[in-house]
C-alpha positions as CSV (number, residue, x, y, z in Angstrom):
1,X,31.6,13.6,16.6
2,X,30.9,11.8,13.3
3,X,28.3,13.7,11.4
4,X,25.1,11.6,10.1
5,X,22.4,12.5,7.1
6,X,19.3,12.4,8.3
7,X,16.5,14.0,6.4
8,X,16.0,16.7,9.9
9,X,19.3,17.7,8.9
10,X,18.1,18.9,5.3
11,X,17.5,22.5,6.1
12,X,17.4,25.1,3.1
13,X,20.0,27.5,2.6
14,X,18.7,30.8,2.2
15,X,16.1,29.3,-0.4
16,X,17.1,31.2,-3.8
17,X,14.1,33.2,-5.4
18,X,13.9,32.7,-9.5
19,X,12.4,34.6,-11.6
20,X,8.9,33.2,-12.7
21,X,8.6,31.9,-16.6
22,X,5.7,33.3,-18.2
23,X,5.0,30.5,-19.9
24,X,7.2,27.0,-18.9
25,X,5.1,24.5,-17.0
26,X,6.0,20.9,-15.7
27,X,5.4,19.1,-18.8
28,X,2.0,16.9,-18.5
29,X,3.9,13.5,-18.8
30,X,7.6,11.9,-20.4
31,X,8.2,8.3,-20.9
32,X,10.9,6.3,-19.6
33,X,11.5,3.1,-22.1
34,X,7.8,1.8,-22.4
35,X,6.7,3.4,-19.4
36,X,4.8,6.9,-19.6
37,X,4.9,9.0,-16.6
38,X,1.6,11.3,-15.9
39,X,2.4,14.0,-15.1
40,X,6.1,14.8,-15.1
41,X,6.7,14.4,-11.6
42,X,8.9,12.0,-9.4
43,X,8.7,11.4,-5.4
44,X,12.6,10.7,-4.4
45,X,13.3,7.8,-2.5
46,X,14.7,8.5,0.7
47,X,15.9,6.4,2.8
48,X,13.5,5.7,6.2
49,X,11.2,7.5,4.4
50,X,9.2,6.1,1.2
51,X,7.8,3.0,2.4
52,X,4.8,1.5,0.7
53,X,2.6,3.2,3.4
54,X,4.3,6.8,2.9
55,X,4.3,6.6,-1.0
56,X,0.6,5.5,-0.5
57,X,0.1,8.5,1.9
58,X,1.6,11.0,-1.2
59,X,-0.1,9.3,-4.1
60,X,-3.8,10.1,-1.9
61,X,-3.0,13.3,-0.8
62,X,-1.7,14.0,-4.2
63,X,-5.3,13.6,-5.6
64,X,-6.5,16.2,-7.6
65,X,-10.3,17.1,-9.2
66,X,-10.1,19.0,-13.0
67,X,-13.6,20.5,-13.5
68,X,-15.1,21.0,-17.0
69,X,-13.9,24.2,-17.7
70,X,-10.4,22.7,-17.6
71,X,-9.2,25.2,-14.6
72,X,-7.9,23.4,-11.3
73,X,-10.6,23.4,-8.6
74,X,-9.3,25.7,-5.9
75,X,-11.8,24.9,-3.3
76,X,-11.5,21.3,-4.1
77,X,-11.8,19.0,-0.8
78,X,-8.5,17.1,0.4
79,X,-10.8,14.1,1.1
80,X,-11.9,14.2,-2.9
81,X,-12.0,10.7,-3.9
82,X,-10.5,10.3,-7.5
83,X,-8.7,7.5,-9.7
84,X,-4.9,7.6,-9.8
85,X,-5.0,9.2,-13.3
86,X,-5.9,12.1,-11.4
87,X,-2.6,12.2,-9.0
88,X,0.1,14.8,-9.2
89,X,2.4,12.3,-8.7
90,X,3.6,10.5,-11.8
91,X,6.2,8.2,-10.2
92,X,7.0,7.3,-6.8
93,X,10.4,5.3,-5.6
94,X,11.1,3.1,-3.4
95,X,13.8,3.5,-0.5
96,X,17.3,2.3,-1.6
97,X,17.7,-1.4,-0.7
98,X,21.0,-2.8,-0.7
99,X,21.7,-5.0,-3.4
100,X,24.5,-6.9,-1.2
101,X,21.3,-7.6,1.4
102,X,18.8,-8.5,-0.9
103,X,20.8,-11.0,-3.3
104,X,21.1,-13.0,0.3
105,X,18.0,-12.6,1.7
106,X,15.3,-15.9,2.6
107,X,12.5,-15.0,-0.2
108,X,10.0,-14.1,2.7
109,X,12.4,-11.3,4.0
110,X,12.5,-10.0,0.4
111,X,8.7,-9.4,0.2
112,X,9.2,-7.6,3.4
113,X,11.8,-4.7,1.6
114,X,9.5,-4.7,-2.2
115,X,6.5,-4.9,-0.8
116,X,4.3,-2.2,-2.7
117,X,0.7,-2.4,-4.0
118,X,-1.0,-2.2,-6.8
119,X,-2.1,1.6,-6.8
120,X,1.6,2.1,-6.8
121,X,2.5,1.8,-10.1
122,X,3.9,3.1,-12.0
123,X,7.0,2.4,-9.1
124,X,11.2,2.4,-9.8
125,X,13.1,0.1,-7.1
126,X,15.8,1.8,-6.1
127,X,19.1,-0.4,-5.6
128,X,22.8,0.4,-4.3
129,X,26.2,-1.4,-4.3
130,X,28.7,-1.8,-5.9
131,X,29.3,-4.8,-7.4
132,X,28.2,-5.2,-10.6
133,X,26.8,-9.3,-10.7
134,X,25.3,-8.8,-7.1
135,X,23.7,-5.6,-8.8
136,X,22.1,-7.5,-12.0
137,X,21.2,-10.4,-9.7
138,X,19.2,-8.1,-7.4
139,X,17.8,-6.2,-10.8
140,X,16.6,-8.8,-11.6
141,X,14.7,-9.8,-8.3
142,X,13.5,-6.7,-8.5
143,X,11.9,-7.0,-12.1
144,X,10.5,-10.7,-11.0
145,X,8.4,-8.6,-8.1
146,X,6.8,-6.6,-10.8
147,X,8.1,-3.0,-10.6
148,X,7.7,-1.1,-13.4
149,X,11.6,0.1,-13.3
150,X,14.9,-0.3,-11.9
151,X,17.3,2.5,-10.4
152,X,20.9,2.8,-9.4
153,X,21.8,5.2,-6.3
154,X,24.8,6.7,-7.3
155,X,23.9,9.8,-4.7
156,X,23.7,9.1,-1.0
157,X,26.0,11.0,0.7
158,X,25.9,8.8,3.7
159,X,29.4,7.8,5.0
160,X,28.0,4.0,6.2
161,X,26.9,3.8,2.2
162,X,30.1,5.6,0.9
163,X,32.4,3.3,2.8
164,X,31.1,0.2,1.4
165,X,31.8,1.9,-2.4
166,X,28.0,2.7,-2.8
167,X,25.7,5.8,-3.4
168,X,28.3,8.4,-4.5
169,X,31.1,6.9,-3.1
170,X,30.9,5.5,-6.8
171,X,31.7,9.0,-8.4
172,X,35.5,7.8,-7.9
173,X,35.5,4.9,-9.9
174,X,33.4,5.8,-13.6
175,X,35.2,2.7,-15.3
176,X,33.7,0.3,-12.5
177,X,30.3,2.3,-13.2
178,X,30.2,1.7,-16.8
179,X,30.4,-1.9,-15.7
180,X,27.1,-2.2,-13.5
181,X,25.5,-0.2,-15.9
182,X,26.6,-2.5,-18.9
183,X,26.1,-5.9,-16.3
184,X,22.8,-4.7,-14.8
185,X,21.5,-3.3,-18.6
186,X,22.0,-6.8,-19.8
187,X,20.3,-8.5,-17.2
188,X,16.5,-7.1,-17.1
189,X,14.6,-5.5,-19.7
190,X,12.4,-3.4,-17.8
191,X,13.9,0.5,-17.5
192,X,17.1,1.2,-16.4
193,X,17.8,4.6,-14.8
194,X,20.4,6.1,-12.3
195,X,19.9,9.0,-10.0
196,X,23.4,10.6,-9.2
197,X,25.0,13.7,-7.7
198,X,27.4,15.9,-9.9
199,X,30.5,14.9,-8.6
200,X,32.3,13.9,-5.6
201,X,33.7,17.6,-4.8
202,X,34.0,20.9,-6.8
203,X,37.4,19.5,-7.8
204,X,35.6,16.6,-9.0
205,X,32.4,17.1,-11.4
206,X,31.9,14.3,-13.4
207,X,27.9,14.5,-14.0
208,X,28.2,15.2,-17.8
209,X,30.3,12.9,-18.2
210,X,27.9,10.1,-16.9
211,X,25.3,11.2,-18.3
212,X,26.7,10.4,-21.7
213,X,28.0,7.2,-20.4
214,X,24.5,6.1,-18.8
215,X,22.6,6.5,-22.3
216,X,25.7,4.9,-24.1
217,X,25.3,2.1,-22.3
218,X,21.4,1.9,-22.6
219,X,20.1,3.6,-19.3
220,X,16.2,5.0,-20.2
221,X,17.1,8.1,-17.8
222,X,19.0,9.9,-15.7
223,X,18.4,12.2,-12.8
224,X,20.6,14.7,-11.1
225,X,20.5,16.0,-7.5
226,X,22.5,19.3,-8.4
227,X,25.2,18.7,-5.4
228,X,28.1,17.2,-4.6
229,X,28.9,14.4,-2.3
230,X,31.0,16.6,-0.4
231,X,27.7,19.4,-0.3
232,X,25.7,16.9,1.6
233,X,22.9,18.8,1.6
234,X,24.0,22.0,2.4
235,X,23.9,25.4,0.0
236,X,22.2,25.7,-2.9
237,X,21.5,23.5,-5.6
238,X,23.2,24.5,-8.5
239,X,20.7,23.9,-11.9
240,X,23.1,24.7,-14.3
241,X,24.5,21.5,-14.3
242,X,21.0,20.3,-15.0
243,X,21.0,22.3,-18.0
244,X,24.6,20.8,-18.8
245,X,23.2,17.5,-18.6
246,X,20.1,18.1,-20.5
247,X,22.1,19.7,-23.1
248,X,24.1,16.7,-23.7
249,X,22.3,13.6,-23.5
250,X,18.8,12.6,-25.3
251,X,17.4,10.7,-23.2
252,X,15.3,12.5,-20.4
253,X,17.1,14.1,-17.5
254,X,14.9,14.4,-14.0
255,X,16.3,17.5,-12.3
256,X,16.3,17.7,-8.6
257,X,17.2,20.0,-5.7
258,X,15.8,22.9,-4.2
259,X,12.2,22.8,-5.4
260,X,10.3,23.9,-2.2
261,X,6.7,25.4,-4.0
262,X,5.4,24.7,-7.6
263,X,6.9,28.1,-8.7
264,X,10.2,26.2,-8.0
265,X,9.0,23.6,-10.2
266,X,8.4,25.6,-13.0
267,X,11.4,27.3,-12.7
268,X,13.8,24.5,-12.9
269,X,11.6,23.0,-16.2
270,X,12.5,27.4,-17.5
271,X,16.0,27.4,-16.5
272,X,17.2,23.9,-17.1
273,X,14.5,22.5,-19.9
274,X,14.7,19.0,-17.8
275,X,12.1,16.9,-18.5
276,X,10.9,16.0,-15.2
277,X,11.0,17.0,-11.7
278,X,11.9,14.9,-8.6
279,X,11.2,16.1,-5.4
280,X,12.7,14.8,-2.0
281,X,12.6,16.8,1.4
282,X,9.7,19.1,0.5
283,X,7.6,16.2,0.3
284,X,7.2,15.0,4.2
285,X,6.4,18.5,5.4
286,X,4.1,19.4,2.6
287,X,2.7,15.9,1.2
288,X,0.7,18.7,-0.8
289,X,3.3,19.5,-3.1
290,X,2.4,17.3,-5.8
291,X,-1.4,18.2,-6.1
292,X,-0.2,21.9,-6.1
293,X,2.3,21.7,-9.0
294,X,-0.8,19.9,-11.1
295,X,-3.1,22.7,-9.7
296,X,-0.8,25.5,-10.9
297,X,0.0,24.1,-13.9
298,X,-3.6,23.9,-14.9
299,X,-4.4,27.5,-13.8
300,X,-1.6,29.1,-15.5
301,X,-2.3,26.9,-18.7
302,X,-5.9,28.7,-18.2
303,X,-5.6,31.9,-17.3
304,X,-2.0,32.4,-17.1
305,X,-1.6,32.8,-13.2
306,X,-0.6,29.7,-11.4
307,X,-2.7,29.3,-8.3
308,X,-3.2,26.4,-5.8
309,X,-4.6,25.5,-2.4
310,X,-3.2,25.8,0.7
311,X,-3.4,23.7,3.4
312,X,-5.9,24.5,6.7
313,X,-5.4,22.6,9.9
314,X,-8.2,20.8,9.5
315,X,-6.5,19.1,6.5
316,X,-3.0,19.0,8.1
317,X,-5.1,17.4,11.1
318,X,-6.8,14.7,8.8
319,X,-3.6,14.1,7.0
320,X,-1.8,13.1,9.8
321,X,-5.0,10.7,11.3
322,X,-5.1,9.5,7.4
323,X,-0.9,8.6,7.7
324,X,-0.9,6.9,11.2
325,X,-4.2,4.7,10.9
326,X,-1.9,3.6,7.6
327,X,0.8,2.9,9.9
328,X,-1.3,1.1,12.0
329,X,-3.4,-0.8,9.4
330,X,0.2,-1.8,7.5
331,X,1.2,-3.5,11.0
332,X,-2.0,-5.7,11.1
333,X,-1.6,-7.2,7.6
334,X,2.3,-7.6,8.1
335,X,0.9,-9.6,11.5
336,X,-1.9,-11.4,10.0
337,X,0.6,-12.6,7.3
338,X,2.9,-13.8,9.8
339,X,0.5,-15.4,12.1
340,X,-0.4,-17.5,8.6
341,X,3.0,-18.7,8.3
342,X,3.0,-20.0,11.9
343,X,0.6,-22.0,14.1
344,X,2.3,-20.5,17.6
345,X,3.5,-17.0,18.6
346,X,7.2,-17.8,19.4
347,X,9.5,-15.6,20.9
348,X,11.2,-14.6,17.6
349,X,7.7,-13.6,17.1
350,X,7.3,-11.9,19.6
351,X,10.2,-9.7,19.4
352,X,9.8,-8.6,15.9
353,X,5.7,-7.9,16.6
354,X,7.6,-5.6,19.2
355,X,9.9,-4.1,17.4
356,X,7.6,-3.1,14.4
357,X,5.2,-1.4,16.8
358,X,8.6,0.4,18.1
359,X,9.4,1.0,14.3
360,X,5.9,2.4,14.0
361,X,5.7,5.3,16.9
362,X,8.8,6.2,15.8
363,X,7.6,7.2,11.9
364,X,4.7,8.9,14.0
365,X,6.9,11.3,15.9
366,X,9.1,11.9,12.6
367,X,6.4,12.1,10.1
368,X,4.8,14.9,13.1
369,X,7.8,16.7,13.3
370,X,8.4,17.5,10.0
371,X,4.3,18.1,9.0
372,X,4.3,20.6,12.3
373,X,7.0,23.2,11.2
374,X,5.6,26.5,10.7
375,X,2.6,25.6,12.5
376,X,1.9,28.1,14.9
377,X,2.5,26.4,18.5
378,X,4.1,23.5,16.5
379,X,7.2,23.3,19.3
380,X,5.4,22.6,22.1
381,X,3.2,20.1,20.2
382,X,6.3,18.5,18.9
383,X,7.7,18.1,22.5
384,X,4.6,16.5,23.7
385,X,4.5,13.9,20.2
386,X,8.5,12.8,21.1
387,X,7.8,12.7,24.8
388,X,5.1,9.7,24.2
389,X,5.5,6.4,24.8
390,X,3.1,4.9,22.5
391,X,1.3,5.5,19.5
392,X,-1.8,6.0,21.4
393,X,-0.6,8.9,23.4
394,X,1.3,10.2,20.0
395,X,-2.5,10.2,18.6
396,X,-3.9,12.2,21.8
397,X,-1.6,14.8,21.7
398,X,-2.4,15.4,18.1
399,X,-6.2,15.1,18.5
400,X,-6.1,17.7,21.8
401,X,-3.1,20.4,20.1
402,X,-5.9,21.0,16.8
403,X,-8.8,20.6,19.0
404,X,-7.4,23.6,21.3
405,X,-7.0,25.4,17.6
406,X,-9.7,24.8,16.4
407,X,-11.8,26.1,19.2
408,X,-9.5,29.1,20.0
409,X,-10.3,30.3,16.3
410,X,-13.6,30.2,17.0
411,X,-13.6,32.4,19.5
412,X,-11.7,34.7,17.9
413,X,-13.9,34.8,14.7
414,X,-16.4,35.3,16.8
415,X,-14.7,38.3,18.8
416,X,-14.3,39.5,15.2
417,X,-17.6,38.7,14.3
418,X,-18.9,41.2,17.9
419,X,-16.2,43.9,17.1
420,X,-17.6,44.6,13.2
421,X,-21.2,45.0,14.8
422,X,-20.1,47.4,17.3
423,X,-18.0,49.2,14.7
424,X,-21.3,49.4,12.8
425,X,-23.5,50.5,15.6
426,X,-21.5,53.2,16.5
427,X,-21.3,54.3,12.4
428,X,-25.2,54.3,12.8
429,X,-25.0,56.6,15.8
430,X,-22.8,59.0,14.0
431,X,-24.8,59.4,11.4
């Protein structure tokens, strides 16, 4: 059977535990060309994954509150409302569009694939393909739509993308690399970056050497997922090559792989001095992360102890209510706008109203499965959300599994609560 990367499939690999800098921090912000990121954070693009409404979803629950005293607010409400200077995510990316596809695309299809808002920004575009005029064309689409950079996928491991010379199927082939770069540098001025993998096997590590060729040829950045084509997304990432790339180029290098917490994040700032971090599967099951890494990095710049929140189910609960009534809101405007461009519902119509409600239970029941693991009766609640037929009943299941928590802790505080007064009743009587 042929094997397919899905995000499910990126499990961990007995995590590796580094040692804790007393000191490094994700740096507060870096700048790309003209464009200064705040703080030093990225959101991967991922493919299915960070649509507008998802990067919205992680820029909000990103949101962060910095009290007078300068020390992260530990109690500080999920449902704080502050401006987007105040998000612990500095950039967000969009999922990889193929430049092929949108060089041929009808203008109104195009919206469709770069539709982002303006609390998005700053954004990157991420594009794949390989050839290099169908690349610049589509760089330069991407620049007329107003994002704030450009990106070249020179990492998806997927075999559809690697057989059509794309993602890292590209690794193969640096001269015909150093021609997109060169083609698409010359044909936008907004940033330029590319986000690759080190090589195409362990026989095979060429992420040095691209690095140097990417800021020959003018690239603002680079970022490195510290695997190989051929590791998928299996093992550990291994930083060193980070470091290697870090070490050799001057522009800034975006390290990612393997950052699960915000000690992680630290960590790979301590052991590889990148200049930024980019996180990628962490991010749907703990939409969190990026408020905790600015929360830690405050506390430890205050006290020297990096704390942060956790989540409770009340704000995994309202997290996922806050990401489907996106879903559901981002399927009214996308109808509204169509109903604009035609006086009649026609079949077409009809069919691709269809199919987007289709497209939107199914995020619903993947966005739940991955924001349920390690939630204690998660399983069954996951087999109920993928046994639903409709968002409606994907909401019900949800609203009943936390109501049933929520009520069984209750009780059992107040068991607690009944067991502490007889305990100090019968204290009393043996005095």
């Amino acid at each position: 059977m042929k094997k397919r990367y899905t995000l499910e499939q990126k499990r961990w690999d007995d995590p590796a535990v580094h040692a804790m800098p007393e000191h490094t921090r994700v740096p507060a912000s870096f700048t790309i060309g003209n464009v200064k990121i705040a703080p030093a954070t990225v959101l991967a693009p991922m493919a299915g994954v960070t649509d507008t409404v998802f990067r919205r979803f992680i820029k909000n629950a990103s949101q962060f509150t910095t009290p007078a005293d300068g020390l992260a607010d530990s109690s500080a409400d999920v449902d704080s409302i502050t401006s987007n200077q105040q998000s612990g995510c500095g950039l967000i990316m969009t999922e990889f569009t193929s430049a092929d596809g949108l060089s041929r695309m009808r203008e109104t299809k195009r919206k469709r694939y770069l539709t982002y808002y303006d609390d998005e920004h700053p954004i990157s575009a991420q594009l794949f393909g390989s050839n290099p005029a169908t690349l610049a064309d589509s760089a330069r689409i991407v620049q007329d739509a107003g994002f704030d950079l450009v990106d070249l996928n020179l990492g998806c491991p997927a075999k559809r993308v690697v057989a059509c010379n794309g993602g890292s199927g590209l690794l193969r082939d640096l001269p015909l690399i150093e021609t997109i770069f060169k083609t698409v540098r010359a044909a936008v001025s907004i940033p330029f970056t590319v986000k690759f993998r080190m090589g195409w096997n362990d026989k095979h590590i060429v992420c040095v050497e691209l690095a140097k060729m990417a800021e020959d040829c003018g690239l603002n950045a680079v970022a490195l997922h510290a695997r190989t084509r051929e590791d998928g997304y299996t093992g550990q990432a291994r930083w060193e090559y980070i470091a290697a790339v870090k070490d050799a180029v001057k522009i800034p290098v975006i390290g990612n792989g393997d950052i699960r917490t915000p000690e992680d994040a630290a960590a790979m700032v301590d052991v590889t001095g990148c200049d930024a971090v980019m996180i990628g599967r962490t991010a749907p099951s703990n939409p969190w992360i990026f408020r905790q890494i600015a929360q830690y990095t405050a506390t430890k710049e205050a006290t020297g102890v990096g704390t942060y929140d956790q989540p409770t189910d009340q704000d995994r609960y309202r997290m996922i209510r806050t990401y489907f009534q996106m879903l559901v809101d981002e399927i009214a405007i996308e109808e509204r706008a169509e109903a604009a461009r035609a006086e009649a519902i026609t079949a077409a119509g009809q069919v691709a109203r269809e199919q987007r409600h289709r497209d939107c239970v199914g995020k619903m029941k993947q966005f739940a499965s991955w924001f349920t693991h390690g939630v204690p009766g998660g399983g069954a609640l996951r087999k109920q959300i993928f046994e639903s037929k409709n968002g409606d009943a994907v909401l019900n299941a949800i609203e009943s599994f936390f109501v049933t928590r929520a009520t069984s802790t209750e009780k059992n505080d107040a068991v607690a609560d009944v067991d502490e007064t007889m305990l100090a009743s019968a204290a009393a009587c043996c005095d």
